[in-house]
N, C-alpha and C positions, 0 to 999 in steps of 0.2 A: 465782613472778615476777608483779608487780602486769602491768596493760596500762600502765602509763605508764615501767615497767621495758622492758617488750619495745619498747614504743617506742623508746627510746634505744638496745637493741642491736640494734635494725634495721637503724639510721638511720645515725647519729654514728660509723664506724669511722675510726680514727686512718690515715687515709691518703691520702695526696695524690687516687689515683683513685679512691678515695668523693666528694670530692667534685669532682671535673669530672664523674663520673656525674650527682651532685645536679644541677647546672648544667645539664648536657644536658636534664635531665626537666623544669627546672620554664622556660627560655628561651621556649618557647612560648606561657607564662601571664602573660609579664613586662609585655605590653601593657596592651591594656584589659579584660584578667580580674583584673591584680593592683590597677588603679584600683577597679573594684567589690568587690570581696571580700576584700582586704588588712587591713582590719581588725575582720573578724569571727574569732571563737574558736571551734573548734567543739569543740576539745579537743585530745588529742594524737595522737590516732589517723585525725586530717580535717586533715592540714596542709598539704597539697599546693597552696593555692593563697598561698601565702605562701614564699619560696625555702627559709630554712630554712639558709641556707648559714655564717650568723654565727658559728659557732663555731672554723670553717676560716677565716675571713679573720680571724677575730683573730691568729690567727697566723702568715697568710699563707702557708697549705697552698696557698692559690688568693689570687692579688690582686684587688684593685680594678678594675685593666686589664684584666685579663682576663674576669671579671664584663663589665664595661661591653663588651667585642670581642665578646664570645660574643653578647649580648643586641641589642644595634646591627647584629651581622650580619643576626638575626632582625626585627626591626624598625625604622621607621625612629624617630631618637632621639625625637621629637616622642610618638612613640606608648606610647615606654617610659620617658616623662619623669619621671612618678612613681615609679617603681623605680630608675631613674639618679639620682633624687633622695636616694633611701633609702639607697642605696649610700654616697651624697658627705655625706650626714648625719654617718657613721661620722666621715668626714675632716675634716668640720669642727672637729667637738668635738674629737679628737685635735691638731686646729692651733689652736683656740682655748685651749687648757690648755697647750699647747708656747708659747707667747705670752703666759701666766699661771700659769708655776707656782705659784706661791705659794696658789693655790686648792687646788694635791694637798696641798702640805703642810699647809694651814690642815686640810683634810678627815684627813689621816692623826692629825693631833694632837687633833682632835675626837673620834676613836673612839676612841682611847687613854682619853682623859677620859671618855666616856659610858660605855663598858665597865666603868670601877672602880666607878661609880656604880650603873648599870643592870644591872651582872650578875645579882641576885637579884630586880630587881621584877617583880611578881606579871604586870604588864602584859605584858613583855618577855617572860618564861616562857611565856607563854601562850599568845603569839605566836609564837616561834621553834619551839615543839611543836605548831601548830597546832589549839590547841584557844581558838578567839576564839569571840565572838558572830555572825561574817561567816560564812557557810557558804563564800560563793567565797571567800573570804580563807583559809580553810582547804585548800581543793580546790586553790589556788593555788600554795601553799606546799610539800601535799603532791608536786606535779607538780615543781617546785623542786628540793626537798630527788631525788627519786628517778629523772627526767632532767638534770640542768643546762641545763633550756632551760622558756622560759615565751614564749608571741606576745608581741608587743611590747606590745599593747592591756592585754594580761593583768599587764604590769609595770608600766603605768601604772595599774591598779584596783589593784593592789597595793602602790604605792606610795604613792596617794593615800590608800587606808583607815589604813595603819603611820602616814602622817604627822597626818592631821586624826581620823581617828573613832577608832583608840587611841592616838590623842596621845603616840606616842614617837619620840624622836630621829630626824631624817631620817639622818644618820650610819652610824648602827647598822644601818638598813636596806639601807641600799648595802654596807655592810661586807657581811651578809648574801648581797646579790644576788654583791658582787664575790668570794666566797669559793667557792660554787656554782654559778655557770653557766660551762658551757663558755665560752661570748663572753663571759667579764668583763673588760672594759678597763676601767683605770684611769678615761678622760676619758668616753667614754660613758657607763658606769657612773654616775660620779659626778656628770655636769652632769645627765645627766637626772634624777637624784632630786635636784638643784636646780631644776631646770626644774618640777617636779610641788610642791614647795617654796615655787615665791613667789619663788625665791631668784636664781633665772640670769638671768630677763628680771623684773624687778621689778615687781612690783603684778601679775604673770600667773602662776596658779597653774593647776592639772588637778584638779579634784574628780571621783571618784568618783560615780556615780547607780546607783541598781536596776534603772532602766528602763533607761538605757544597757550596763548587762552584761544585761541581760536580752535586749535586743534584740540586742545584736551575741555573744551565744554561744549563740546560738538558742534560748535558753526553757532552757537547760540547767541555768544559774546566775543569780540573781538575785531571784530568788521568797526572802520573808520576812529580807530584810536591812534592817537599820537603821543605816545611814548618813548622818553629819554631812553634808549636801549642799550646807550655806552656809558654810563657813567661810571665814575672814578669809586669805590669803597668808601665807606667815611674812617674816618683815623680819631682818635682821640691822643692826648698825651700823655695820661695814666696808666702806668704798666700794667699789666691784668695781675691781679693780688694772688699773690700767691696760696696755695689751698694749706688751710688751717686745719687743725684734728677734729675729728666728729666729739664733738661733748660726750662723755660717756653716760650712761642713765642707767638706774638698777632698780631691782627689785625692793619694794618697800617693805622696812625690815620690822616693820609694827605688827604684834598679832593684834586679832582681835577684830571690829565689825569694819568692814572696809567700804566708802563710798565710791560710786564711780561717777563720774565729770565726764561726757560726752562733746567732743567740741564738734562744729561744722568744717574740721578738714579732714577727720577721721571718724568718720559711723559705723565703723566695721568694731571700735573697741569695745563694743559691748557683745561683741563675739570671738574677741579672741584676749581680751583680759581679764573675763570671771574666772578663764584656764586656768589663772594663776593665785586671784584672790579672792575668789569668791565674794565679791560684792552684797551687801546686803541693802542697798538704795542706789539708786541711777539718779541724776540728771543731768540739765542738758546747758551746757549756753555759745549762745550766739553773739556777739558783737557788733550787733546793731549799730552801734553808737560811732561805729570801724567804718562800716559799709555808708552810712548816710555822710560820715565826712569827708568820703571818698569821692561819692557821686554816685554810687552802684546805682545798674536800673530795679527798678520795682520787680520784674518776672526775675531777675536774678534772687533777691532777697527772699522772693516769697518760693522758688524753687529748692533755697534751701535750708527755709526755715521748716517745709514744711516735710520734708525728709530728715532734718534732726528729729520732730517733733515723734516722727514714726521711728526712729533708730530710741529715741529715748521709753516710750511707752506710757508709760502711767506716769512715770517721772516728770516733775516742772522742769521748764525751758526758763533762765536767764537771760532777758536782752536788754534790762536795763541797769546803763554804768552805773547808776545814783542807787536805786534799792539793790544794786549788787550786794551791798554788805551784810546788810539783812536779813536774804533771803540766803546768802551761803549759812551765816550762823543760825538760821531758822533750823536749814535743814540738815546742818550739823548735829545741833541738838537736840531736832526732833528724833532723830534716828540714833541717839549715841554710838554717833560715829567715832572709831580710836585711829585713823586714816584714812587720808583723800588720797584714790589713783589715778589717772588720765594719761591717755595717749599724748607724746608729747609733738605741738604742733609744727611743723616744718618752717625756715624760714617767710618769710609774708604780715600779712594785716591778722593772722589767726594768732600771732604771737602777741598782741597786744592783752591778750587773757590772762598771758601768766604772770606777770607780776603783779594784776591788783587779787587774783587767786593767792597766791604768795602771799601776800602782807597780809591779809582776811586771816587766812587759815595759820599765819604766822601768831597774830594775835588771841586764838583759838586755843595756841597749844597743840593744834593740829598735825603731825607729820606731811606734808603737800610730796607725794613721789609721781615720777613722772617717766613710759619706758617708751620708747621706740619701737613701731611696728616692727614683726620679725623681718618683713619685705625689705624695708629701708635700712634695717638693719645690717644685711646683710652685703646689700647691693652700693648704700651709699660711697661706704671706704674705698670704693673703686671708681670712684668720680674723679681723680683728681687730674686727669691727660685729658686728650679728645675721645668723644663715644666711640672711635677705631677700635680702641685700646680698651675702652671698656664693656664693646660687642664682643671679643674676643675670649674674654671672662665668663661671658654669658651662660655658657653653657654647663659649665661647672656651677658658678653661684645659683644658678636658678631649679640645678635640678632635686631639691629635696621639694619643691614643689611641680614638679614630673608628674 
């Protein structure tokens, strides 16, 4: 076992209380220890002063709220601004992309096309097996490929080299990040290797320096790298889409025995929507069939299968598309359910669930409702400018969870 192996099975267990452990350990450092040292790298085995937690809130083993309650208890918010920041980052991009589809899609059909092209060049190969001319670009990738997790600093020197110094498809690379890290979400993922691109705030790109990884991963990496360090932003010729209204979603207006649907981008709704309808059966499903045509790695799948499997409980887990139908009206009618309710899933590969859920439970006679975490609820309708603009809001939107 490498050390960047045991890393991850120290760290990363699929389970709701690995990470409120995490939480407890790192709340203390959230202040003014995560302002000074947040963006240095010292490798995988020195991460403690950065949380560490993003793997579990991509799927909402642990929320947002909760994060932000734990940390505010500890400090006052002023002091823990820039981590309350880091946090609400996540939410932006997820409400700025729910506001602009048409940017997953545009990105999903771009890697279709890059792939048929780039599967064989020498460039691409080289890269993906990490053997480049970048040492950290290799040491990068290696840590990638064999934890799913890279610092954040570390994705941006990694993004910036794939994009400008071996000049391959920004696309390809996010496919990559989104296929291997535990935290791969669809809208962070993808906006920020727009962002590192040239591409998400226009004319503002992230270039890569030696001195700058050198300095911030303490003399570790950096030493004899040759990196494009002026390159030009990339440009595209498609306006950026203008932000569309949030879909509205309500409360399901059926009395009577209510189901609850668990998906793998939100595990928290079996703790904050029996609030409202008291569910009398859970399950659970996952999209298997999503992830394997994607390419996902194996520790990604199995990290969150096996935290649905614990957010659902006694409940069956759904992962296959063919007995999907079966097994929804199985457990429709085992349970004489008069309503199915589910968190509804943010733009990405998670949405692939609702409409063969829809048709099933359409043919059922079933009511299928579907609501918005209060979090994104709140926060997303303020996506639609740059995070300037929606840092600014922060503090008002966020404080009924103060």
């Amino acid at each position: 076992m490498t050390e960047t192996e045991h890393e991850h099975s120290l760290y990363w267990q699929p389970r709701r209380a690995a990470a409120l452990i995490a939480l407890r350990q790192f709340v203390p450092r959230a202040g003014g220890a995560y302002v000074r040292e947040r963006n240095f790298d010292y490798g995988p085995r020195k991460r403690d002063h950065v949380s560490r937690l993003s793997p579990w809130v991509r799927v909402r083993a642990i929320s947002e709220p909760e994060i932000i309650r734990a940390v505010c208890a500890a400090h006052a918010p002023t002091s823990a601004e820039k981590f309350i920041q880091e946090v609400c980052w996540r939410t932006y991009w997820k409400g700025w992309l729910e506001l602009r589809p048409s940017v997953w899609t545009d990105y999903v059909q771009a890697v279709r096309a890059a792939k048929a092209y780039w599967a064989d060049h020498p460039g691409y190969v080289a890269a993906i097996n990490g053997r480049t001319d970048s040492p950290a670009f290799n040491v990068f990738l290696r840590e990638l490929l064999e934890t799913g997790y890279l610092h954040n600093h570390a994705r941006m020197w990694f993004a910036s080299i794939w994009i400008f110094t071996l000049r391959l498809p920004w696309s390809l690379g996010a496919d990559l990040f989104l296929r291997h890290l535990l935290d791969g979400d669809a809208a962070v993922n993808t906006l920020s290797w727009r962002w590192v691109a040239g591409l998400q705030t226009r004319g503002k790109h992230y270039v890569a320096r030696a001195d700058n990884i050198a300095k911030y991963t303490g003399g570790r990496l950096g030493e004899g790298e040759a990196l494009l360090e002026s390159p030009q932003p990339m440009t595209e010729e498609a306006a950026m889409p203008a932000p569309v209204s949030l879909t509205p979603l309500g409360d399901c207006p059926v009395a009577g025995k209510a189901g609850l649907i668990i998906s793998e981008d939100d595990m928290s709704a079996g703790r904050w929507l029996p609030e409202r309808h008291q569910p009398t059966a859970v399950a659970g499903i996952f999209p298997l069939w999503a992830y394997q045509e994607a390419g996902a790695a194996a520790p990604v799948i199995a990290f969150r299968q096996a935290l649905l499997k614990e957010a659902v409980g006694d409940g069956e887990v759904w992962d296959n598309r063919a007995a999907l139908a079966a097994a929804v009206r199985d457990w429709v009618e085992g349970n004489a359910l008069d309503c199915v309710i589910m968190a509804e899933p943010p733009v990405g590969f998670g949405q692939c669930v609702i409409e063969p859920l829809a048709d099933i439970l359409r043919d059922l006679s079933i009511p299928f409702c579907r609501e918005r975490h209060p979090w994104d609820d709140a926060l997303f309708p303020h996506a639609t400018h740059g995070f300037f603009r929606f840092r600014k809001r922060l503090p008002k939107i966020i404080q009924p969870w103060l």
